[in-house]
N, C-alpha and C positions, 0 to 999 in steps of 0.2 A: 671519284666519279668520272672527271676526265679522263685518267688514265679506262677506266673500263668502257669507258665511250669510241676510246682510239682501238682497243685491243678489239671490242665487237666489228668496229669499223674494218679493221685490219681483216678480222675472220668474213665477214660480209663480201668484202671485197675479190678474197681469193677464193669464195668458194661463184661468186658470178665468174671466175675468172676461170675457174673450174670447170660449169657448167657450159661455158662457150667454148673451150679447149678441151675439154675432156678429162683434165687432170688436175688432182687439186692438192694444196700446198706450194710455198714456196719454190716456184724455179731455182734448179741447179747454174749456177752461172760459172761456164766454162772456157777458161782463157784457152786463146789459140794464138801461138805466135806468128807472124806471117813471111818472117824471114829464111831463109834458104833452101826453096823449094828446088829441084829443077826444073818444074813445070811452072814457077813464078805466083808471083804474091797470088795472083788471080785467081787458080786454085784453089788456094788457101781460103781467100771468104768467099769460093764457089760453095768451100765444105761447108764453112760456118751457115751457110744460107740455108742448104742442106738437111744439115742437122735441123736448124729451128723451123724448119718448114715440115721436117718428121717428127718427130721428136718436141712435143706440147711443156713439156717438162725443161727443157735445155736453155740456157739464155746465154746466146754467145757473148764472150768479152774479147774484142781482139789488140791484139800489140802487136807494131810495126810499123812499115814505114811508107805506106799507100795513105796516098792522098785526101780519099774519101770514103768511106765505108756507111753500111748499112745496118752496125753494131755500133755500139761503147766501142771508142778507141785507144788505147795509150800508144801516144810515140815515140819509136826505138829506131835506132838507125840503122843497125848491124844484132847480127842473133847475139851477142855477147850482153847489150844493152837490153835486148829483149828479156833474156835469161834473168837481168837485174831489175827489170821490171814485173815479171811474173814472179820473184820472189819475194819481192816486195808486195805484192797483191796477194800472193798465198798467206803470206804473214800476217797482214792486216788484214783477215778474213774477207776480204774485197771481191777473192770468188776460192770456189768449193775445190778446182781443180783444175790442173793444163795441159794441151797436147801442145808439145814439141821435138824439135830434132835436136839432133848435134848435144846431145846434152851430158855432161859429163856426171854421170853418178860418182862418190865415192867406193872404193872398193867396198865388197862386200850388201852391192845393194847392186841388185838385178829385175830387168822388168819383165811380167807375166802377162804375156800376149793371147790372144785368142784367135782361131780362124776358123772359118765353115769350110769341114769338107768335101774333098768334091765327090765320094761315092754316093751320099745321101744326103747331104747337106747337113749335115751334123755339125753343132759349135762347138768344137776343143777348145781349153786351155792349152798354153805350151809353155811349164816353168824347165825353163826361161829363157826370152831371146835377145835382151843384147846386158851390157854391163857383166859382174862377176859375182858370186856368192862368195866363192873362195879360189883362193890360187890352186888348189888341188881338187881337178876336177870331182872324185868321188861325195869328195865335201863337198861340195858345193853344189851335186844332184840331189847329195839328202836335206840341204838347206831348201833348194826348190822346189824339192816336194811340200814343206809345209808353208813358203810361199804359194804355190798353186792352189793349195788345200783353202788358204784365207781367201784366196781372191774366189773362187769357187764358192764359197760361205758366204761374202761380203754379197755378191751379188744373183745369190738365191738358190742357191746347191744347196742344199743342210748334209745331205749324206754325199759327197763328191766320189767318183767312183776313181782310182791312180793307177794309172799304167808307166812300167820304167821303159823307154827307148833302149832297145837293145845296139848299146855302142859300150866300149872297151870301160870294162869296171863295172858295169849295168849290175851283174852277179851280187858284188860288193856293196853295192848302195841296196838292193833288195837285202841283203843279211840285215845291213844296219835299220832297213826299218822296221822288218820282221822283230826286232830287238824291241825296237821303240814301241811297236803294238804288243809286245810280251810285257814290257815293263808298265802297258795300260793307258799308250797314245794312241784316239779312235781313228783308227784310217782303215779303208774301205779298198781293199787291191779288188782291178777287174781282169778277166781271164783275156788273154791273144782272142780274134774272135776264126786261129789256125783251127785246126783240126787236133791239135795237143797242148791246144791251152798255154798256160802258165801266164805269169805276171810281165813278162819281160815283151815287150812291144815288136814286131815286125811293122816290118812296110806297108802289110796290109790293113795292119790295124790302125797307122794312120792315114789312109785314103779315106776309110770307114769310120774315125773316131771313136776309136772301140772304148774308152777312157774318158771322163769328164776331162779327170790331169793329165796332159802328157808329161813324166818328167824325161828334161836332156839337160843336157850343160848346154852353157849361154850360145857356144861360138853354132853347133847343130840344133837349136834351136832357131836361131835366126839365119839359117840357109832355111829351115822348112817354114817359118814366116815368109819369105821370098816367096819361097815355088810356089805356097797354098793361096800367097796375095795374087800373084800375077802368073801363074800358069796358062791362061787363057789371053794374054795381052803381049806374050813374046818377050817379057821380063823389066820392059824399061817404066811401068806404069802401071802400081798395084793396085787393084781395082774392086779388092775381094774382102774382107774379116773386119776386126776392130783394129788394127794395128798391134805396136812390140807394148803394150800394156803398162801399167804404171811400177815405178821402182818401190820396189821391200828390200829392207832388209833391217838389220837393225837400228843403223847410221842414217833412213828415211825418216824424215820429217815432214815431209812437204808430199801432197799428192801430185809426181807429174807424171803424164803420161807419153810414151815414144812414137813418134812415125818416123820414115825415112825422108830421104830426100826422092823416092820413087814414090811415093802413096800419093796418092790421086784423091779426089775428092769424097767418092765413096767409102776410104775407110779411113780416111781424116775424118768425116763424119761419122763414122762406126767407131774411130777413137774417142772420140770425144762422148759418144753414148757410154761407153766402157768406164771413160771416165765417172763422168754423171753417174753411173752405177755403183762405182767403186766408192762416192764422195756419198750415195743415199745409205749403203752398206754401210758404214766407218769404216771405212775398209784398214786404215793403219793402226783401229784399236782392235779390230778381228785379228790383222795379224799378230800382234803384242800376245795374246790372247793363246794364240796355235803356238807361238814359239815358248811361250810358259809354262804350258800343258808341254809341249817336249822338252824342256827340259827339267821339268819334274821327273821325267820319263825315262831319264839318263840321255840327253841328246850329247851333250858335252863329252863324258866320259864314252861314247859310242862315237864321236867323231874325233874324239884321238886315239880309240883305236886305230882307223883309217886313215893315218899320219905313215907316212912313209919311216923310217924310220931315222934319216938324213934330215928329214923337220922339225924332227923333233929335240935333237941337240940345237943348245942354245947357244946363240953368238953373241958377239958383244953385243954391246947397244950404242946406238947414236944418238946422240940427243941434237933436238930439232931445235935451228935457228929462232929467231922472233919472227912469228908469223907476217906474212902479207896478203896480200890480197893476188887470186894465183888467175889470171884474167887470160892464162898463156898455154896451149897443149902442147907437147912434143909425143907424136906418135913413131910407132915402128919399135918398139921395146918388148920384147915374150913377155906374156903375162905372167912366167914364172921367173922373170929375173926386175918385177913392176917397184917390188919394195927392197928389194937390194938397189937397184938403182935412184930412188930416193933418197936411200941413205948413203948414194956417193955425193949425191948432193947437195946434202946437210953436212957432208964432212968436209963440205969448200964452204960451207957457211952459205949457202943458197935455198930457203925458203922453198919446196916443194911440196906436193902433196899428190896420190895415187888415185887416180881413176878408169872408167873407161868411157869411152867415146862410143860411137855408133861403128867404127870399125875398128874398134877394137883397145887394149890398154895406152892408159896416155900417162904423161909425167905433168902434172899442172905447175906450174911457175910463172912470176911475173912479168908481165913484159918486158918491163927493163930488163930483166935475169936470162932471159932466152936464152940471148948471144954466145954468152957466157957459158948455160947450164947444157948448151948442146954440143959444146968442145970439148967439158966436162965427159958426157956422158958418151962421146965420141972418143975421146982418147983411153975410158973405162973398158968400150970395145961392146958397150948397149945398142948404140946405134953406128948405121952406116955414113 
């Protein structure tokens, strides 16, 4: 009887809680970290005030390193401690989902951003703008296309309409999915909104949004999150969309979601909505969900067709030291030389692991290893 006296109590509560806000059920509580802006912490819970002042639904949770805030605080000193505290709150269900920067996904996990265009105001999807699907672009268009497809589901598309950005390969990821809707995966292509149609994306179809999905690979993906955030502010202060969206891929566990170091408070609060949408969606069991459906669908066997043929011969192998804890990036490495260079590194006995950062592939290692792993990888002829 107590227990059904708390559970009434509990429903009681949130629907008064409903009817003064407008919105009923549990609030999403959304970690924001507050470190590395360059427009400074201030910013940061300018958004979080933002958001919960729009947004009935949101409950900010912040981590960093200001003083006093007007949320739930946890204290971090620097973005790396931040990083170790929102992971530790994602883990122990302590909140739904995070917007932060600088955040190193593992390879093969990319984030799917959103922006309003500016012909019509129209929201696209863009899979995807920062991190990698795969080292070979092709691959890793047709991996973003069914990352877009989830997060398009996840928060409220059921039928998503996919357009390909017309950039080198575009042709060959349209074959491969043509494939995938033959072998009976539902994807919905929309026509150019040219004057000769077809599936492949011009310029104009993305002013207009002609697409729910835009798909591109990560690196033209995240130049047109730029222009679409901040074309009106002169570039240094994005002002515009949800932000670079939360990472998928299969290696994701955790829901976080990307801004830069340019995004202003507007779409640090339009992240954090994206988020909160993505975390009311399931958005990481949608995707599991698209990716099973393609690969019943022959995703695999149609994405090594589109191996180069140089990838597909196999090298040795290295096998990886005992792990550590890799708290360290070394950037400026092609992202097609990310996991060969790993494995020069495992062959000095040096613990690394493959990511990317917000500009671009990084080699992660321990701090104490740096010194070490960048002489390594200096005398290998990876880096400058």
């Amino acid at each position: 009887m107590a227990n059904l006296n708390e559970a009434l109590a509990s429903a009681f509560s949130d629907m008064a809680d409903g009817l003064v806000s407008g919105s009923f059920g549990r609030k999403k509580r959304i970690g924001l970290t507050l470190v590395g802006s360059e427009h400074g912490s201030e910013e940061l819970v300018r958004a979080a005030t933002l958001a919960a002042r729009t947004y009935a639904d949101i409950e900010p949770v912040l981590i960093g390193d200001v003083a006093e805030a007007p949320f739930e605080l946890h204290p971090a000193s620097d973005l790396h401690e931040c990083h170790q505290v929102m992971e530790a709150l994602l883990d122990e269900g302590k909140i739904d989902a995070c917007v932060t920067l600088h955040y190193s996904f593992p390879l093969g996990v990319s984030t799917v951003g959103k922006v309003i265009t500016p012909a019509i105001g129209r929201e696209m999807i863009l899979a995807t703008t920062t991190g990698t699907s795969d080292t070979i672009r092709n691959i890793a268009m047709v991996k973003n296309a069914i990352a877009g497809i989830a997060l398009a589901k996840a928060t409220g598309i059921q039928e998503p309409t996919v357009g390909i950005l017309n950039v080198e390969g575009a042709a060959q990821v349209e074959r491969a999915l043509r494939q995938l809707i033959d072998n009976g995966y539902r994807m919905n292509f929309t026509e150019s909104a040219r004057a000769d149609g077809g599936v492949l994306m011009r310029g104009n179809d993305l002013l207009q949004g002609a697409p729910d999905v835009m798909v591109a690979d990560s690196l033209t993906g995240n130049l047109m999150m730029k222009v679409f955030s901040s074309f009106n502010t002169g570039g240094s202060y994005e002002a515009l969309g949800y932000g670079y969206g939360p990472g998928l891929g299969e290696d994701a566990s955790r829901l976080v979601g990307i801004i830069s170091r340019a995004s202003g408070a507007p779409v640090i609060a339009g992240a954090m909505r994206l988020m909160a949408d993505s975390a009311q969606g399931d958005l990481l069991d949608v995707y599991r969900r698209e990716l099973k459906a393609a690969k019943e669908a022959g995703l695999e066997d149609i994405l090594q067709g589109l191996k180069p043929k140089a990838a597909v011969e196999k090298t040795e192998a290295v096998t990886a030291p005992p792990e550590k804890i890799t708290d360290g990036d070394i950037n400026g490495i092609d992202i097609l030389d990310i996991e060969t260079a790993r494995d020069a590194l495992w062959a000095k006995q040096i613990f690394a692991r493959t990511g990317m950062g917000c500009t671009g592939p990084v080699v992660m290692v321990a701090t104490g290893d740096m010194e070490q792993a960048r002489q390594v990888l200096k005398e290998s002829g990876f880096i400058a």
